[in-house]
C-alpha positions in Angstrom: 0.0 0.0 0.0 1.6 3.3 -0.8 1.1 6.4 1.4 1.7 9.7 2.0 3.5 12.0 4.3 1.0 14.3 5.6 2.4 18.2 6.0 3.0 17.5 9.7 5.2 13.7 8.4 2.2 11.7 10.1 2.2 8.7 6.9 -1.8 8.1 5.2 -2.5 5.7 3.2 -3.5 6.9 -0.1 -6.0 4.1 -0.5 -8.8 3.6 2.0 -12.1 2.3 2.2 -15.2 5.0 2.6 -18.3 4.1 4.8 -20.6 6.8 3.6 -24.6 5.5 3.4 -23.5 1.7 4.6 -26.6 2.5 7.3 -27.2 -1.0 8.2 -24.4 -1.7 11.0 -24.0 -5.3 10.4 -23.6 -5.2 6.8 -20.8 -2.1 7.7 -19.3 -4.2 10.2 -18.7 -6.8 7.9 -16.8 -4.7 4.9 -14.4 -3.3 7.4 -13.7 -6.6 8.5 -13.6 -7.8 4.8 -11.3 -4.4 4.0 -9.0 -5.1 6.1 -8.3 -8.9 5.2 -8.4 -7.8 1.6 -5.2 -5.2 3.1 -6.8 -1.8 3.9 -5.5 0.1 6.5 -6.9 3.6 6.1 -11.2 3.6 7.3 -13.4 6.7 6.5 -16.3 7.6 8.9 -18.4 10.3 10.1 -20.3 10.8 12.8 -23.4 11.6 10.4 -23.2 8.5 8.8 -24.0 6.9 11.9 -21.8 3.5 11.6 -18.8 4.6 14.0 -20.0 1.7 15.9 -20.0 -0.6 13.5 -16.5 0.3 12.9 -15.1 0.1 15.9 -16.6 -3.4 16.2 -14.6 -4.3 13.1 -11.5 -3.0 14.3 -11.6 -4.8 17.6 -12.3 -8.1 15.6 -9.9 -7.7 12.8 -7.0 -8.4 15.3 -5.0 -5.8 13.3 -3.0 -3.8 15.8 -4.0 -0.2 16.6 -0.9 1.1 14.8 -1.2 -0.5 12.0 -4.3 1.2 11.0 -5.5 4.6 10.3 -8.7 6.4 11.1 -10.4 8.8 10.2 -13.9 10.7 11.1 -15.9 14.4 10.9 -17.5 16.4 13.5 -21.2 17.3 11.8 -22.4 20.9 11.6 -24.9 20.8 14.9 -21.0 20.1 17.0 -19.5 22.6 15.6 -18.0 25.0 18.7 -15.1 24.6 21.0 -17.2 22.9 23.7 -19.5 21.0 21.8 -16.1 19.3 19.5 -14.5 18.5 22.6 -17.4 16.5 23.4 -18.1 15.2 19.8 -14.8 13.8 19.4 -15.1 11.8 23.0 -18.3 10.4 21.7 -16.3 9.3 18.3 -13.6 8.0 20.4 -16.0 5.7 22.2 -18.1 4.3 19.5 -14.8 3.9 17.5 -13.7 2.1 20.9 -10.1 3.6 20.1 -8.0 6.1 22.5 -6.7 8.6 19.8 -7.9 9.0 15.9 -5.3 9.1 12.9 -7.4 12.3 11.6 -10.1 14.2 12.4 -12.2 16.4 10.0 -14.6 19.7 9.7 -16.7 17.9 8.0 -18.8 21.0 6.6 -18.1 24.7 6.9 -21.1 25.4 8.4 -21.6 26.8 12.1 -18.8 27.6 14.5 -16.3 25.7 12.4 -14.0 28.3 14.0 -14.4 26.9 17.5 -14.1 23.7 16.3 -10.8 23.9 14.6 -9.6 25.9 18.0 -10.6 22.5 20.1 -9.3 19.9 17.4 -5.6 22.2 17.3 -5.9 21.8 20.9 -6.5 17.7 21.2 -3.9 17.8 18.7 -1.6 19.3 20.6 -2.6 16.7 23.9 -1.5 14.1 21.1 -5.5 12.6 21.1 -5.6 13.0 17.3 -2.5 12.3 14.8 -3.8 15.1 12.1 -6.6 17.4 11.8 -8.3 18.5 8.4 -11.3 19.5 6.9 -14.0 18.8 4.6 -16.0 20.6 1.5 -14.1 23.8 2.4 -13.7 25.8 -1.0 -10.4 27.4 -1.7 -11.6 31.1 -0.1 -12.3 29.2 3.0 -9.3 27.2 3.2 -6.8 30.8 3.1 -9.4 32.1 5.8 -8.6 29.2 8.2 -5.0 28.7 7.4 -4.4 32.6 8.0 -6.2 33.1 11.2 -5.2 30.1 12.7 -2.5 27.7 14.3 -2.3 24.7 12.4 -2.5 24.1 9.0 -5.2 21.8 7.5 -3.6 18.3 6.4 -6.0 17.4 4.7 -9.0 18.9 2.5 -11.6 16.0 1.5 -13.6 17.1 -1.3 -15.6 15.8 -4.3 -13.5 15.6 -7.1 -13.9 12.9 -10.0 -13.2 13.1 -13.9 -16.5 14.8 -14.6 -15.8 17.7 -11.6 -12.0 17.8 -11.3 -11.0 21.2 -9.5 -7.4 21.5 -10.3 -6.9 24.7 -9.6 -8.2 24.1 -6.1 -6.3 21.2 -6.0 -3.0 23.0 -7.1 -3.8 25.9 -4.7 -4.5 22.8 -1.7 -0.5 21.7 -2.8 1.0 25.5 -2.2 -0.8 25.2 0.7 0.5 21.9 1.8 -2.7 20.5 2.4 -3.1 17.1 0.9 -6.7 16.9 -1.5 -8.3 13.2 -0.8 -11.3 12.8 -3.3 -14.9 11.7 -2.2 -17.1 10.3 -5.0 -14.4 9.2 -7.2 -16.9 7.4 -9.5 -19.3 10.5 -9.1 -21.5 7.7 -7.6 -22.5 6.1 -11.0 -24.1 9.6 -12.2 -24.1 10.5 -16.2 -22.9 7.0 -17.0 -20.2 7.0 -15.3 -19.4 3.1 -15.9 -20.1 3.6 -19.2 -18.0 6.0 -20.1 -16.5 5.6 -23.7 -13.3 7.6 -22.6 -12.4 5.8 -19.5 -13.2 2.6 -20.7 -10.7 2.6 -23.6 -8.1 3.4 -21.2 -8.6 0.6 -19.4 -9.0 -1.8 -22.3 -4.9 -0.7 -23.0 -4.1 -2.0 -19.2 -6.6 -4.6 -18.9 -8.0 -2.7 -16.0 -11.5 -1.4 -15.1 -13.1 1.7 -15.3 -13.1 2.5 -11.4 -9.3 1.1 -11.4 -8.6 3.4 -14.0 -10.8 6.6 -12.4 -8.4 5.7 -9.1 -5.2 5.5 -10.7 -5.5 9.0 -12.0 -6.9 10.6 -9.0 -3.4 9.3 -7.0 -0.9 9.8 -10.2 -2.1 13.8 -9.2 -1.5 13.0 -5.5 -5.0 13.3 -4.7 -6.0 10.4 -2.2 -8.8 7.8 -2.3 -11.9 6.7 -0.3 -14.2 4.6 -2.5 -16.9 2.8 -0.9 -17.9 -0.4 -1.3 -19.8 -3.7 0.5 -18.5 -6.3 -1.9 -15.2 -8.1 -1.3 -14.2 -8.0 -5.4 -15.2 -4.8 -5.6 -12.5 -4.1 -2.8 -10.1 -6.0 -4.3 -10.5 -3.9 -7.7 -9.9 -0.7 -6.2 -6.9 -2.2 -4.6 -5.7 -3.7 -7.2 -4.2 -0.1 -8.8 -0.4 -0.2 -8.1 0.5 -2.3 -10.9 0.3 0.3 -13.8 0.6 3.9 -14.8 -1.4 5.9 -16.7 0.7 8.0 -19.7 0.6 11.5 -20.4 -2.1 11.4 -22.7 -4.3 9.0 -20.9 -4.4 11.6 -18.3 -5.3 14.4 -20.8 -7.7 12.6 -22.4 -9.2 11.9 -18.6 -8.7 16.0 -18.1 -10.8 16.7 -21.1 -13.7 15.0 -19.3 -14.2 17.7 -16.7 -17.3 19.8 -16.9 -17.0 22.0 -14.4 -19.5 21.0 -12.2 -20.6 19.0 -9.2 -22.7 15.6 -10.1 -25.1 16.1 -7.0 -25.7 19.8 -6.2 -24.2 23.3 -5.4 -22.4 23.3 -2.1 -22.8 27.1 -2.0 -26.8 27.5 -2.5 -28.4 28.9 0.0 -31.6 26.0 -0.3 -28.3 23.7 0.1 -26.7 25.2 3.3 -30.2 25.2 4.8 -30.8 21.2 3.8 -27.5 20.6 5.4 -28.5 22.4 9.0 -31.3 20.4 9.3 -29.3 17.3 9.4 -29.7 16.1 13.1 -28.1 12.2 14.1 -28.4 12.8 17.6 
């Protein structure tokens, strides 16, 4: 598995398996355990997703040691604040039955993020969490934070596939030193994405799939990885990427795909912003 050195040498994985809408806890329990037999380290959660639980049963029964893995999860917009993150993350700790997390993300910009990025810099600081990012922050955002603040972001997770690709974001994200790790890499099937003419003729030349192919670009631009799946050869697929290397014009042709645009909705809307207030778990 390669990784990455994070911007404060912490190492990532660059691969890792996502856990976003796996609601039902036994069937999330079981493709953690199945990820990390197939040779995942690196598990994406959220508090919002509500399977931290199911997680942390599957890291207690995967005999893995502690070390050896790396995890991640988000504080939600109704804990953002100094006082209410402190509490959040103790709550993560326990479902996740682990004493520290590998990295801890904003997972909205939404609230007082502010307050929340003061009490993470602090349990950073105690050691309690390895790194501390954010999520969906847009570049404006990310200079705001970096500038009035302590610690710089590792990490920014934000949706990025062929048909929405953000490289200048990206590129601003390197200068920055923040590492850009992808969510809906596969643009969760939208416009065809399986089907795509483009894609698929790439991997016809390596003998490789389209979602193999959709990875291996993502982490030739040093963006990492979190695709989500329940199916053990579906895991194995996305695994299976470290055996080839996309040319030059493979990943033009792959750059020429981008519209522009998100495949689910405007993060910035107003209507949007509102939807994602209302989001309650607890």
């Amino acid at each position: 598995m390669q990784k990455i050195k994070l911007n404060n040498d912490v190492e990532m994985p660059l691969l890792g398996l996502g856990v976003f809408q796996v609601e039902n806890l036994e069937e999330c329990e079981e493709a953690v355990l199945t990820a990390i037999d197939s040779g995942y380290r690196l598990i994406d959660t959220a508090a919002v997703y509500l399977n931290e639980s199911a997680v942390g049963n599957a890291i207690k029964k995967s005999g893995v040691k502690r070390e050896e893995l790396f995890i991640t999860t988000k504080l939600w917009i109704q804990d953002a604040g100094y006082e209410k993150t402190q509490k959040a993350f103790e709550t993560s700790l326990k479902k996740l039955q682990v004493d520290y997390l590998d990295l801890y993300l904003i997972h909205r910009p939404l609230g007082d993020y502010y307050g929340s990025w003061r009490a993470m810099e602090d349990l950073y600081k105690e050691g309690r969490i390895r790194a501390i990012g954010i999520s969906n922050f847009y570049p404006d955002e990310v200079v705001d934070l970096v500038a009035h603040n302590e610690v710089v972001p590792a990490v920014n997770q934000i949706e990025l596939n062929p048909f929405f690709q953000r490289a200048d974001e990206h590129e601003r994200l390197k200068k920055n030193n923040i590492l850009t790790q992808s969510w809906a890499s596969f643009a969760e099937g939208k416009n065809d994405f399986f089907k795509n003419e483009v894609l698929s003729s790439i991997g016809q030349k390596y003998n490789k799939s389209i979602a193999q192919v959709t990875l291996r670009w993502l982490i030739q631009r040093e963006i990492a990885v979190i695709p989500k799946s329940v199916k053990k050869e579906r895991m194995e697929e996305n695994y299976d990427i470290w055996d080839f290397e996309l040319s030059k014009a493979d990943m033009d042709a792959i750059a020429a795909l981008d519209t522009g645009k998100s495949s689910f909705f405007d993060q910035r809307d107003p209507d949007t912003a509102e939807w994602l207030t209302r989001q309650k778990f607890h």
